[in-house]
N, C-alpha and C positions, 0 to 999 in steps of 0.2 A: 433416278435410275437405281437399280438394286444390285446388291455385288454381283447378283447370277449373270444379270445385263452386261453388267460393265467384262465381266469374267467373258464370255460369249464374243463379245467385239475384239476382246484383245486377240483372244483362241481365232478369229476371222481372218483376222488383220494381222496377226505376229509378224511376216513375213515382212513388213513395213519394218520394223524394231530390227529385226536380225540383220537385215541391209546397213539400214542407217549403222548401228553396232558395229558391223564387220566394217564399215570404211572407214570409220572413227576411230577405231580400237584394234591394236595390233594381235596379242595376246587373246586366248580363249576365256583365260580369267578376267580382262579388263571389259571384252567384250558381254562377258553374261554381269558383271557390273552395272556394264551403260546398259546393258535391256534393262533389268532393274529400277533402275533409276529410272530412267525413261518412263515405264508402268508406273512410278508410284509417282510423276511428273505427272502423268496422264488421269489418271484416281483423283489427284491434287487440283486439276484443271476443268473435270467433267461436267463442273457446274456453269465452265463459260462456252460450252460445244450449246451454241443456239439453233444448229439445223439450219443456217443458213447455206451452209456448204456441205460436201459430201462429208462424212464421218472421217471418210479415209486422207482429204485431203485438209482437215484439221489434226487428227493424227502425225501426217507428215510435221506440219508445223511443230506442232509442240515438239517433237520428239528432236527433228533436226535443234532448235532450239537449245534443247534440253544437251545435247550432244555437244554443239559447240559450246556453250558457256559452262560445260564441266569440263570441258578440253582447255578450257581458258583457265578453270580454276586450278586441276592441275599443271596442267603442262607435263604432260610426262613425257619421258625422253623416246622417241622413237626411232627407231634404228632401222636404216636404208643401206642396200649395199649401196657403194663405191658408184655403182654406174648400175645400167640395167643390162639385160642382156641384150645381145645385137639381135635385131628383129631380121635382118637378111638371111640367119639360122634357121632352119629348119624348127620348129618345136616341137619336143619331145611326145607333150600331149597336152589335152586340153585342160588341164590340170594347171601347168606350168602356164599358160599363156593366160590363163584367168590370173593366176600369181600375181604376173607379170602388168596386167591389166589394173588390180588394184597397187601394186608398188608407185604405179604409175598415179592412179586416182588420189592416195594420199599425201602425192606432191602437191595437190591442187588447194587454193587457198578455203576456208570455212564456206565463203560465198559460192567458191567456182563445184566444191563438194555438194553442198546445198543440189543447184542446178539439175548439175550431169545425174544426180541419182535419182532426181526425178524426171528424168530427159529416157533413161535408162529402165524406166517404168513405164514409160507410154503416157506421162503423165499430161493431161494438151497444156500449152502454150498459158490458155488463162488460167488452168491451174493453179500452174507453176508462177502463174503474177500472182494468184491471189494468197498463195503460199507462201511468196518469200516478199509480199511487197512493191513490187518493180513492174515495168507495163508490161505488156503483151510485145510489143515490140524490142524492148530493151533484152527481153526474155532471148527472142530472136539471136540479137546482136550478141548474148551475153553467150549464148552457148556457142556459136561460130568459135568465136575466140578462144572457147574450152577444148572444143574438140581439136581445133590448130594444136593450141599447147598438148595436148595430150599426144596426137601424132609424133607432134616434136619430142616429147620425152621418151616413148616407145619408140621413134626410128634413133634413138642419142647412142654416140657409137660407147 
């Protein structure tokens, strides 16, 4: 593959990186980091993308990947308020309730992240097994339980 190639896919596909990035990464600076990283993860990998799967849902992989085990290596300290805000409120706009929406999503454990953001993409079900590993039906099972806890954290007084 030639840089223009590889250059071409990412420009395609970025929106995959910025996602993953923004749930990952709290900060504007950490997040254009992990896209970073991520691309020169992806560059670093290109020669194992065999076309057996869509480009896009080898991308997820790597990147998710790439995401948690630099979350692992740091650890950075991330900072949540106190509580979320009561969802019985009125919201101001839709601005605030997306906030709200990922304050809520980076409580979620590296796996339960994984998921919901490709749940969150339309991504099908064998996708999402062939992407993070797990059946088709576990996929099922696995996001039930995400979307509960997630309800649970957005209605938490």
């Amino acid at each position: 593959m030639t840089d223009a190639q590889f250059v071409a896919l990412i420009d395609e596909h970025q929106a995959i990186i910025h996602k993953i990035s923004r749930l990952y990464r709290d900060s504007r600076e950490d997040r254009e980091d992990l896209f970073q990283e991520i691309v020169l993860q992806l560059w670093r990998s290109i020669g194992s993308f065999r076309g057996e799967a869509k480009f896009s849902t080898w991308m997820y992989r790597v990147a998710l990947t790439t995401a948690i085990s630099s979350l692992r290596k740091k650890k950075p300290q991330l900072v949540y308020p106190a509580e979320l805000p009561d969802r019985k409120e009125p919201v101001a706009d839709g601005h605030e309730q997306q906030e709200q929406l990922m304050r809520a999503l980076r409580q979620l454990s590296d796996a339960e992240k994984a998921l919901i953001t490709l749940y969150l993409e339309d991504i099908s079900y064998a996708e999402m097994a062939a992407i993070t590993g797990i059946s088709e039906n576990y996929v099922g099972v696995k996001l039930k339980r995400i979307k509960t806890k997630i309800q649970q954290l957005l209605n938490k007084p």
